[in-house]
PDB file of N, H, CA, C and O in Angstrom:
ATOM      1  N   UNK A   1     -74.564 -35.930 -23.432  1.00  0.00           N
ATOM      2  CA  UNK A   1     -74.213 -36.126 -24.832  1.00  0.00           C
ATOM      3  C   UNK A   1     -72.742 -35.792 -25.016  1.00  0.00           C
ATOM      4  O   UNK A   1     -72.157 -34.790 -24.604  1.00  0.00           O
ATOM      5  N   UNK A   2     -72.147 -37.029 -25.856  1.00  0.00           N
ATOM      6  H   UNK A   2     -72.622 -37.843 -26.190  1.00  0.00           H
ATOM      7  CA  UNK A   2     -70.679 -36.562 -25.637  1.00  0.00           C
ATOM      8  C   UNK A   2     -70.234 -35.630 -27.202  1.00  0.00           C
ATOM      9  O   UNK A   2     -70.547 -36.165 -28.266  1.00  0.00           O
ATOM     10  N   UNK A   3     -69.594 -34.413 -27.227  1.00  0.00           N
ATOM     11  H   UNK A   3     -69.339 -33.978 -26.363  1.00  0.00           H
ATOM     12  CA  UNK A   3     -68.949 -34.111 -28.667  1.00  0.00           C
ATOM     13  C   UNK A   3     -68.004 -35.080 -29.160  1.00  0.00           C
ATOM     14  O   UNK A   3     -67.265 -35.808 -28.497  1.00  0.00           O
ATOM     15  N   UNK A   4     -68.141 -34.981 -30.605  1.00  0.00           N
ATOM     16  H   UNK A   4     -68.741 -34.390 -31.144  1.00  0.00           H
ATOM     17  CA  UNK A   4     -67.298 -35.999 -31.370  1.00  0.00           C
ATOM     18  C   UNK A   4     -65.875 -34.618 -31.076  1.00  0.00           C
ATOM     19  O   UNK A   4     -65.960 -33.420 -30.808  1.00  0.00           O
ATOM     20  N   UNK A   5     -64.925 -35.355 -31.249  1.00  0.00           N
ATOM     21  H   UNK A   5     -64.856 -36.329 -31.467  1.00  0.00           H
ATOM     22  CA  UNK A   5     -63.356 -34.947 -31.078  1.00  0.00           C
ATOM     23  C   UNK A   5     -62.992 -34.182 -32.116  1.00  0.00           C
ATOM     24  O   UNK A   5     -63.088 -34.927 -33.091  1.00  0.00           O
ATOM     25  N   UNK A   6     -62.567 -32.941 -32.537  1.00  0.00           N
ATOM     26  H   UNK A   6     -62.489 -32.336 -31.745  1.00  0.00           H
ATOM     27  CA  UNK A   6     -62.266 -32.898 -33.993  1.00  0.00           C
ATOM     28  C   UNK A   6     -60.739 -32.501 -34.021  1.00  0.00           C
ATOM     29  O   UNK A   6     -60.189 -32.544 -32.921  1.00  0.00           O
ATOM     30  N   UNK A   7     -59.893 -32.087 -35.196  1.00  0.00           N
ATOM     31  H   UNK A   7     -60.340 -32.052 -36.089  1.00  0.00           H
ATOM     32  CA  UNK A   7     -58.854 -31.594 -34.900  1.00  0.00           C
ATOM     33  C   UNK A   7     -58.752 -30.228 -34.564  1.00  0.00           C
ATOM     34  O   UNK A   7     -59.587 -29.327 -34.642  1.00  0.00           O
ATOM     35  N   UNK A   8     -57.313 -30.232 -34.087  1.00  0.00           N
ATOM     36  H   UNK A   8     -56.634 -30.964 -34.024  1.00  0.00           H
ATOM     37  CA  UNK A   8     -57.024 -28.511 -33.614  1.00  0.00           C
ATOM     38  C   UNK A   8     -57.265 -27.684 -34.712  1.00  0.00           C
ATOM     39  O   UNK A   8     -56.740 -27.935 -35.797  1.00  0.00           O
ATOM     40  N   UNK A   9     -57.958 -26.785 -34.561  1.00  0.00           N
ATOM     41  H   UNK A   9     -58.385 -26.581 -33.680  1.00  0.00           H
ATOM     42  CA  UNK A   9     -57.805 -25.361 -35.352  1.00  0.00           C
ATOM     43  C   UNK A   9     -57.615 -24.352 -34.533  1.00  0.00           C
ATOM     44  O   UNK A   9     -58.366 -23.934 -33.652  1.00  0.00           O
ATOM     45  N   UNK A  10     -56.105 -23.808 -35.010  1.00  0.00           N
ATOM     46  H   UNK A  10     -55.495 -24.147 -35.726  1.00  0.00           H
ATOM     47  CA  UNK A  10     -56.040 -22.217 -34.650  1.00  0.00           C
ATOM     48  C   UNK A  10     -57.581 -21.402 -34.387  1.00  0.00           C
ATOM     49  O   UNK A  10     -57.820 -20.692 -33.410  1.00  0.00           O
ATOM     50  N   UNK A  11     -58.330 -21.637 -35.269  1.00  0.00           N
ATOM     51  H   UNK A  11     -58.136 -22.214 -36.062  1.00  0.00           H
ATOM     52  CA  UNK A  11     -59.126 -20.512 -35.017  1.00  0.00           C
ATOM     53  C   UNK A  11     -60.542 -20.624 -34.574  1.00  0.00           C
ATOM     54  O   UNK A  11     -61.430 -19.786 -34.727  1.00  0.00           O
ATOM     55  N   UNK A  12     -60.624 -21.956 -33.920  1.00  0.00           N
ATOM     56  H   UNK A  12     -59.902 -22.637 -33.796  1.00  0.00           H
ATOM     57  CA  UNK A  12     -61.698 -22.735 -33.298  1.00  0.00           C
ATOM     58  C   UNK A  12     -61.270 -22.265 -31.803  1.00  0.00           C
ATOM     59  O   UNK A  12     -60.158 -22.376 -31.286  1.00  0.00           O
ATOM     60  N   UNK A  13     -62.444 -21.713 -31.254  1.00  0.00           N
ATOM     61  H   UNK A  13     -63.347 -21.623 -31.674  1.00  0.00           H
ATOM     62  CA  UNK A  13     -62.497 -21.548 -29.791  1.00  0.00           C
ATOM     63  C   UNK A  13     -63.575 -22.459 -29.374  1.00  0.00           C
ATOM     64  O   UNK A  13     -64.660 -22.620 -29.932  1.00  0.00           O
ATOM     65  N   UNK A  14     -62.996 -23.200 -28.008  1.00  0.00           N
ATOM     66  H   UNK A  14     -62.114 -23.070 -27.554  1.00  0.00           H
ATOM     67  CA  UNK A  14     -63.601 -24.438 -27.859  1.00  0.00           C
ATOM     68  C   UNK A  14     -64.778 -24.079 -26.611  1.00  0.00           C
ATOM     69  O   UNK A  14     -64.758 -22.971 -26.074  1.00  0.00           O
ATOM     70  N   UNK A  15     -65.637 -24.969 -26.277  1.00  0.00           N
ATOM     71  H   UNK A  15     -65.653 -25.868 -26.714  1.00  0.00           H
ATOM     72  CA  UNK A  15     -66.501 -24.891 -25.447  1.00  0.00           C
ATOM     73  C   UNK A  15     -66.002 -24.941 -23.676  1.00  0.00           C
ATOM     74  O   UNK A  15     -65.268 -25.869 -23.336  1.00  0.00           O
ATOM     75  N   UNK A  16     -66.405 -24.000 -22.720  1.00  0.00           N
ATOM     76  H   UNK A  16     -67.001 -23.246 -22.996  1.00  0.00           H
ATOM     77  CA  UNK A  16     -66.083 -23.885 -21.392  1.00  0.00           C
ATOM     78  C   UNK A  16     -66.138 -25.777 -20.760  1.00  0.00           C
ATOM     79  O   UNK A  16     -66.969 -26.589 -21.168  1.00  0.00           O
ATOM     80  N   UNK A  17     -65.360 -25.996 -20.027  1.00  0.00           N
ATOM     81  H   UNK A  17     -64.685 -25.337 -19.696  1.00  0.00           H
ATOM     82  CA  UNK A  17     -65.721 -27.341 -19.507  1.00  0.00           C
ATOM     83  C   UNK A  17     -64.626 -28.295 -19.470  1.00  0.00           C
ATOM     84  O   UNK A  17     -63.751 -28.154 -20.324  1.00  0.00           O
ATOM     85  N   UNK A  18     -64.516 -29.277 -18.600  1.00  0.00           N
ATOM     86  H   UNK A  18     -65.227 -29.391 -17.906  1.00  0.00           H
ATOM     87  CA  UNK A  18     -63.534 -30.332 -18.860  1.00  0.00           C
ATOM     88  C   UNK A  18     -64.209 -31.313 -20.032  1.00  0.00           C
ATOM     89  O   UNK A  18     -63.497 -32.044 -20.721  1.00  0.00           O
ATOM     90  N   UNK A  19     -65.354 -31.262 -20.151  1.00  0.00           N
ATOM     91  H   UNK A  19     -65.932 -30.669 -19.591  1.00  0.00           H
ATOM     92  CA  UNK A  19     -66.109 -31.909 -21.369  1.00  0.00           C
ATOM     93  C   UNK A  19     -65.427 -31.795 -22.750  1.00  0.00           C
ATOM     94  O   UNK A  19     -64.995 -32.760 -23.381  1.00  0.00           O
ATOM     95  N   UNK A  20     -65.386 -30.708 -23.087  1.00  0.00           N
ATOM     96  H   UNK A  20     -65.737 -29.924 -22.575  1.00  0.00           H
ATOM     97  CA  UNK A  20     -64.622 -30.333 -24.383  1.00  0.00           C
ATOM     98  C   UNK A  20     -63.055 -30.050 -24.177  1.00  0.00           C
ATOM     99  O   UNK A  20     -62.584 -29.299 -25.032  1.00  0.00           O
ATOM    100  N   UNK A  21     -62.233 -30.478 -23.275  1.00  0.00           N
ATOM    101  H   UNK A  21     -62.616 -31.088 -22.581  1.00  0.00           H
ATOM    102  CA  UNK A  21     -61.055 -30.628 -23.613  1.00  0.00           C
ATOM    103  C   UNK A  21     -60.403 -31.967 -23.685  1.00  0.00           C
ATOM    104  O   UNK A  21     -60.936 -33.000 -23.279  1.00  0.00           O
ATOM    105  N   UNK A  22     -59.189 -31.888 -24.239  1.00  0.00           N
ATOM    106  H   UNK A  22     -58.757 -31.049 -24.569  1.00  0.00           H
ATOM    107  CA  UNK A  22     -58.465 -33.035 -25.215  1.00  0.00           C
ATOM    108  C   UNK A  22     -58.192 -34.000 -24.140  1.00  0.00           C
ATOM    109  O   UNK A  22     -58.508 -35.179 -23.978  1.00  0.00           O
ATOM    110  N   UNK A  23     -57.395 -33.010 -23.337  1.00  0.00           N
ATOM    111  H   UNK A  23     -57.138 -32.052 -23.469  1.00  0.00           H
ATOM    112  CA  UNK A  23     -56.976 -34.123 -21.963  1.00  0.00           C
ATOM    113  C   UNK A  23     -57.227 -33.394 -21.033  1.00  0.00           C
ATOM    114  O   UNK A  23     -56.390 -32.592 -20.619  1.00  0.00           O
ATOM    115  N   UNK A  24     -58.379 -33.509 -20.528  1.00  0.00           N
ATOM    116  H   UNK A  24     -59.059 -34.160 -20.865  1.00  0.00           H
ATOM    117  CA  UNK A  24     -59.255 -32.923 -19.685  1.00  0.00           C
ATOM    118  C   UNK A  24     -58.498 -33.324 -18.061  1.00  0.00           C
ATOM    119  O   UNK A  24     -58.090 -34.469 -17.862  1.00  0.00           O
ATOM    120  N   UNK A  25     -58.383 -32.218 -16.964  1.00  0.00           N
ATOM    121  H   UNK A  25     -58.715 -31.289 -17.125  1.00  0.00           H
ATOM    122  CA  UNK A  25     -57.201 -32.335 -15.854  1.00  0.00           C
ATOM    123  C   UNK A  25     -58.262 -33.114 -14.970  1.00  0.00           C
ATOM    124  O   UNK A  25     -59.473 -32.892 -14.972  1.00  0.00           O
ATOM    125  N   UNK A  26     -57.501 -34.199 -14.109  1.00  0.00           N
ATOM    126  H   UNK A  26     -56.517 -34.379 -14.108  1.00  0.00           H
ATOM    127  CA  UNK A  26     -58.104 -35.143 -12.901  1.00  0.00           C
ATOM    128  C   UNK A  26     -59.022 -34.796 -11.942  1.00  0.00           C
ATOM    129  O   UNK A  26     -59.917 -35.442 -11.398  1.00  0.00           O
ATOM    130  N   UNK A  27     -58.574 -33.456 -11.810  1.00  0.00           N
ATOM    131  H   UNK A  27     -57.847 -32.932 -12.252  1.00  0.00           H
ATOM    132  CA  UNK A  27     -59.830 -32.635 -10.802  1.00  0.00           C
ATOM    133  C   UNK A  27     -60.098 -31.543 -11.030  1.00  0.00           C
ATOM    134  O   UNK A  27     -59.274 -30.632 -10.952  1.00  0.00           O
ATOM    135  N   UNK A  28     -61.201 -31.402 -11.333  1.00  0.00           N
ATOM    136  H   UNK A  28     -61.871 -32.142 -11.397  1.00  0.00           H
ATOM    137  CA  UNK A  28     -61.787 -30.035 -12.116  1.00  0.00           C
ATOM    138  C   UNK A  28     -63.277 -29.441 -10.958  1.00  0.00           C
ATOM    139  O   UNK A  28     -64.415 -29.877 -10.787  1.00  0.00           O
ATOM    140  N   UNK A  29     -62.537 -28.328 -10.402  1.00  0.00           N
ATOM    141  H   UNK A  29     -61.613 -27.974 -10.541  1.00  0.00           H
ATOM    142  CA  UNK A  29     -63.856 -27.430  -9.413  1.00  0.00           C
ATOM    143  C   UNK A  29     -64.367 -26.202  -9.541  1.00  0.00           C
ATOM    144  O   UNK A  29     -63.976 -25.617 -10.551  1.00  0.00           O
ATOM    145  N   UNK A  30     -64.937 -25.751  -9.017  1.00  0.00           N
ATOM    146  H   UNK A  30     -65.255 -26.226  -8.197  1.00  0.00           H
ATOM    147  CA  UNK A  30     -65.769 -24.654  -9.097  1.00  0.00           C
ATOM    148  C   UNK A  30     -65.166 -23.322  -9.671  1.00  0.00           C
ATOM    149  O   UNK A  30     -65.624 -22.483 -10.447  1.00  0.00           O
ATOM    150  N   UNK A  31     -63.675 -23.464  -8.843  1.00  0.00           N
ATOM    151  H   UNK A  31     -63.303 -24.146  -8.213  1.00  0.00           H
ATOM    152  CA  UNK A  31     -62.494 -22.066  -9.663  1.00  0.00           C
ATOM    153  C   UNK A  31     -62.177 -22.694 -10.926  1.00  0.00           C
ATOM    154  O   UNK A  31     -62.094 -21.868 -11.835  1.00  0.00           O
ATOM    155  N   UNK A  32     -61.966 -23.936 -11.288  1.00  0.00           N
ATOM    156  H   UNK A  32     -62.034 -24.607 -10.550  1.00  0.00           H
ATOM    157  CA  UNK A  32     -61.350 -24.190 -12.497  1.00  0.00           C
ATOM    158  C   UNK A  32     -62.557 -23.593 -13.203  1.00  0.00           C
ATOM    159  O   UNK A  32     -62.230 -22.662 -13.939  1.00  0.00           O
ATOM    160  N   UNK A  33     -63.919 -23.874 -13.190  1.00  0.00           N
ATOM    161  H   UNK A  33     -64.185 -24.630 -12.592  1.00  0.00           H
ATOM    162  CA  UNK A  33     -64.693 -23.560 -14.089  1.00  0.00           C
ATOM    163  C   UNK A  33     -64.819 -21.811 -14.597  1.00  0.00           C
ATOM    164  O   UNK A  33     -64.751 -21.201 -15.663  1.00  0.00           O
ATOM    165  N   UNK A  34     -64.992 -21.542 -13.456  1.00  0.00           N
ATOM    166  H   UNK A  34     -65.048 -22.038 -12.590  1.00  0.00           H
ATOM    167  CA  UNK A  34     -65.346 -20.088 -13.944  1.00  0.00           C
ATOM    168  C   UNK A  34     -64.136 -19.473 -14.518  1.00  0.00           C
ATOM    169  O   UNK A  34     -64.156 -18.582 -15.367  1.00  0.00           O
ATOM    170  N   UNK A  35     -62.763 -20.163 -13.845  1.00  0.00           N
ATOM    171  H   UNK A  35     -62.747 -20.887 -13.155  1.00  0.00           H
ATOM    172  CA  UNK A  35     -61.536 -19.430 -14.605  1.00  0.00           C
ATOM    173  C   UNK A  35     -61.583 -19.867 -16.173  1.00  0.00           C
ATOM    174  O   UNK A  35     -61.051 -19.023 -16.895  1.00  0.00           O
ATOM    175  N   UNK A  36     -62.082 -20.956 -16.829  1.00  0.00           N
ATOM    176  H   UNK A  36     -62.514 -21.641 -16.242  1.00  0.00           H
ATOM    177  CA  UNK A  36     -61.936 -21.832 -17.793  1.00  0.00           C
ATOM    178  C   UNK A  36     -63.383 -20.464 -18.641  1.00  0.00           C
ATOM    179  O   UNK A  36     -63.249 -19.730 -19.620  1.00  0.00           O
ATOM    180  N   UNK A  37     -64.197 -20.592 -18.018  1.00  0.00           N
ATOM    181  H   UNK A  37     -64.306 -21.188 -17.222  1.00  0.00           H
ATOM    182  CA  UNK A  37     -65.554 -19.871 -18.660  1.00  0.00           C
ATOM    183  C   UNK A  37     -64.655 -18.374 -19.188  1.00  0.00           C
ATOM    184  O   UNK A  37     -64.542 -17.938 -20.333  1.00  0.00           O
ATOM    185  N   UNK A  38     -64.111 -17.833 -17.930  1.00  0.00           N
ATOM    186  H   UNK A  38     -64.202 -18.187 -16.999  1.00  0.00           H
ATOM    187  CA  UNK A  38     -64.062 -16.865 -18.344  1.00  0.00           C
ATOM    188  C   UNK A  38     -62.463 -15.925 -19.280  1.00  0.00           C
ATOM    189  O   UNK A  38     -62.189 -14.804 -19.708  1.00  0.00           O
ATOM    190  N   UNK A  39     -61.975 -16.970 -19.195  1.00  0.00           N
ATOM    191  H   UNK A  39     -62.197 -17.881 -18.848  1.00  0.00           H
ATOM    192  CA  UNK A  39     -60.584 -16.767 -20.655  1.00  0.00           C
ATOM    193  C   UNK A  39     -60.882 -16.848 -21.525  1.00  0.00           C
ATOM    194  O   UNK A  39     -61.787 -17.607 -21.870  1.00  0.00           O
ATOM    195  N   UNK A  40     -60.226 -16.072 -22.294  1.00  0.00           N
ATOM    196  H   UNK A  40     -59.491 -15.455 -22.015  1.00  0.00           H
ATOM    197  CA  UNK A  40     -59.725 -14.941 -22.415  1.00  0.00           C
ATOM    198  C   UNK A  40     -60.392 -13.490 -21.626  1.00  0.00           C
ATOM    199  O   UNK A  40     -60.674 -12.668 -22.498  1.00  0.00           O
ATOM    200  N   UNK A  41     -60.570 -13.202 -20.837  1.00  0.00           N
ATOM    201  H   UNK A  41     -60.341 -13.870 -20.129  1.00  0.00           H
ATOM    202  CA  UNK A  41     -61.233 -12.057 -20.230  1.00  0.00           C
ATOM    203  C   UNK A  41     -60.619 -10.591 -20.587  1.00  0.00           C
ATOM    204  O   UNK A  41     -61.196  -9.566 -20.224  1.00  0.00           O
ATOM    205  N   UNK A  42     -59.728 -10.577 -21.128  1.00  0.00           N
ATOM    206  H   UNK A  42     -59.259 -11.409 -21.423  1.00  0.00           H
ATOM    207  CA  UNK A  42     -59.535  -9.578 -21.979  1.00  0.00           C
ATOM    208  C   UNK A  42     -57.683  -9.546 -22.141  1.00  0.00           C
ATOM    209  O   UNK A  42     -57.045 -10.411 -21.540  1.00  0.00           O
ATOM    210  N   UNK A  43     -56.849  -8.352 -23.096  1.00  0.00           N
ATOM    211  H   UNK A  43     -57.367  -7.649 -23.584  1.00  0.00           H
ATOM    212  CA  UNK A  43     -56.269  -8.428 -23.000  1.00  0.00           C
ATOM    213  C   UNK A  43     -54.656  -8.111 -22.174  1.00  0.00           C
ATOM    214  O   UNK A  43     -54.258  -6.948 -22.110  1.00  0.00           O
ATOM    215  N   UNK A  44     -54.019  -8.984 -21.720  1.00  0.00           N
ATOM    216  H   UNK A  44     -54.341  -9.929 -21.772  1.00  0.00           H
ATOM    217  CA  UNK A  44     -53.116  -8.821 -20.660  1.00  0.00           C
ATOM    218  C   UNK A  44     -52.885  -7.498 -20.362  1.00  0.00           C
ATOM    219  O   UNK A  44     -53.417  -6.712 -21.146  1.00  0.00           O
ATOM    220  N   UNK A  45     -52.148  -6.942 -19.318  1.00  0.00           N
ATOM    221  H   UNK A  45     -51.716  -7.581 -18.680  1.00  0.00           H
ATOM    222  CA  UNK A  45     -51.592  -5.447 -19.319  1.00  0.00           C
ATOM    223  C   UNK A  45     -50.178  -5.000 -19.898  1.00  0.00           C
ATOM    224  O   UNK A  45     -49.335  -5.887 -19.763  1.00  0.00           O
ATOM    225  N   UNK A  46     -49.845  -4.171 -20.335  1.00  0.00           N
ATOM    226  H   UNK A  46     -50.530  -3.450 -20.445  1.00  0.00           H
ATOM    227  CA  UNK A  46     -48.995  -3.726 -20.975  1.00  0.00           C
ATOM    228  C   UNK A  46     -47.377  -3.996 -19.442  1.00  0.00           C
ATOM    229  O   UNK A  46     -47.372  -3.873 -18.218  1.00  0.00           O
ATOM    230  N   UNK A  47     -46.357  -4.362 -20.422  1.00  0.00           N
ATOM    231  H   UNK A  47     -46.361  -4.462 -21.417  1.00  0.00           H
ATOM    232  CA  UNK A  47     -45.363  -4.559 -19.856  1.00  0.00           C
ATOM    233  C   UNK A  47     -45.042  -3.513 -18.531  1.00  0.00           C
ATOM    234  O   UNK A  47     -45.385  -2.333 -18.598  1.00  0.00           O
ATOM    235  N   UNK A  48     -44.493  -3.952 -17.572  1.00  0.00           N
ATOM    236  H   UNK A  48     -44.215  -4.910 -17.518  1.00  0.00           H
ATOM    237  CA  UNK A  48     -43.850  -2.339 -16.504  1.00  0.00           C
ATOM    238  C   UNK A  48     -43.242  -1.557 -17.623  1.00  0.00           C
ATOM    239  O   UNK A  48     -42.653  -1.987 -18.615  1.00  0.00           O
ATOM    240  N   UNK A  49     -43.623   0.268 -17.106  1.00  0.00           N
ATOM    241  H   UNK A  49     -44.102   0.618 -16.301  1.00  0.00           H
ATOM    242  CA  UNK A  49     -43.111   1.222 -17.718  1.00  0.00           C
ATOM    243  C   UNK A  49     -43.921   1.550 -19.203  1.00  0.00           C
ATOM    244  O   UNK A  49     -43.998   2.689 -19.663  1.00  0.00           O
ATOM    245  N   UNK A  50     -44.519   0.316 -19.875  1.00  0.00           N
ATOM    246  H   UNK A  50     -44.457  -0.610 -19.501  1.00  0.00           H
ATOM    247  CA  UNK A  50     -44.923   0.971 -21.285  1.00  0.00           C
ATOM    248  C   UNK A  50     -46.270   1.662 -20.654  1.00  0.00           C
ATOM    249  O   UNK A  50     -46.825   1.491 -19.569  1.00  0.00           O
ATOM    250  N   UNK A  51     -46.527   2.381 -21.601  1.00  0.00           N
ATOM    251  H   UNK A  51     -46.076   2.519 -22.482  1.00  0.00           H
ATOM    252  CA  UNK A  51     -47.665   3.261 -22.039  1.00  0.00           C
ATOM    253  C   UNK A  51     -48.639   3.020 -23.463  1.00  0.00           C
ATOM    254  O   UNK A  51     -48.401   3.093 -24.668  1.00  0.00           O
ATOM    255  N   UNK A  52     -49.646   2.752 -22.787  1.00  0.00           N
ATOM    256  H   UNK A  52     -49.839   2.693 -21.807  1.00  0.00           H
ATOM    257  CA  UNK A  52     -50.592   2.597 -24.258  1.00  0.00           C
ATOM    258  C   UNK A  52     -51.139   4.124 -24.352  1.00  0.00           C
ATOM    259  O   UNK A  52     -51.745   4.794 -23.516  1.00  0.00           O
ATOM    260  N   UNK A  53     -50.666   4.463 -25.790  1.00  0.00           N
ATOM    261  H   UNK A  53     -50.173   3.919 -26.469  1.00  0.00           H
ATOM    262  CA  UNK A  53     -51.419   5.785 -26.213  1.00  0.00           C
ATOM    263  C   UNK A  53     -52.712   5.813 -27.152  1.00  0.00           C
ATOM    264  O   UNK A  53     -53.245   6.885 -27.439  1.00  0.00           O
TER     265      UNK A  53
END
């Protein structure tokens, strides 16, 4: 079943898959997926030298 297309929203997080993207990349494998599933996996690390208090 294919999703209908909608526009971008900032605050729409889209479904894991080359299925649900706009321009979905030519070759899509097993690392693309799980890397794709699993982003945002949390947030980046703090710059060299800073300190989160």
């Amino acid at each position: 079943m294919t999703k209908p297309k909608r526009p971008h929203d900032p605050q729409e997080i889209r479904d894991a898959g080359p299925e649900a993207m706009t321009d979905p990349p030519p070759d899509w494998d097993e690392v693309d997926e799980i890397s794709d599933e699993s982003f945002p996996a949390s947030d980046p690390p703090p710059p060299p030298g800073k300190h989160i208090t």
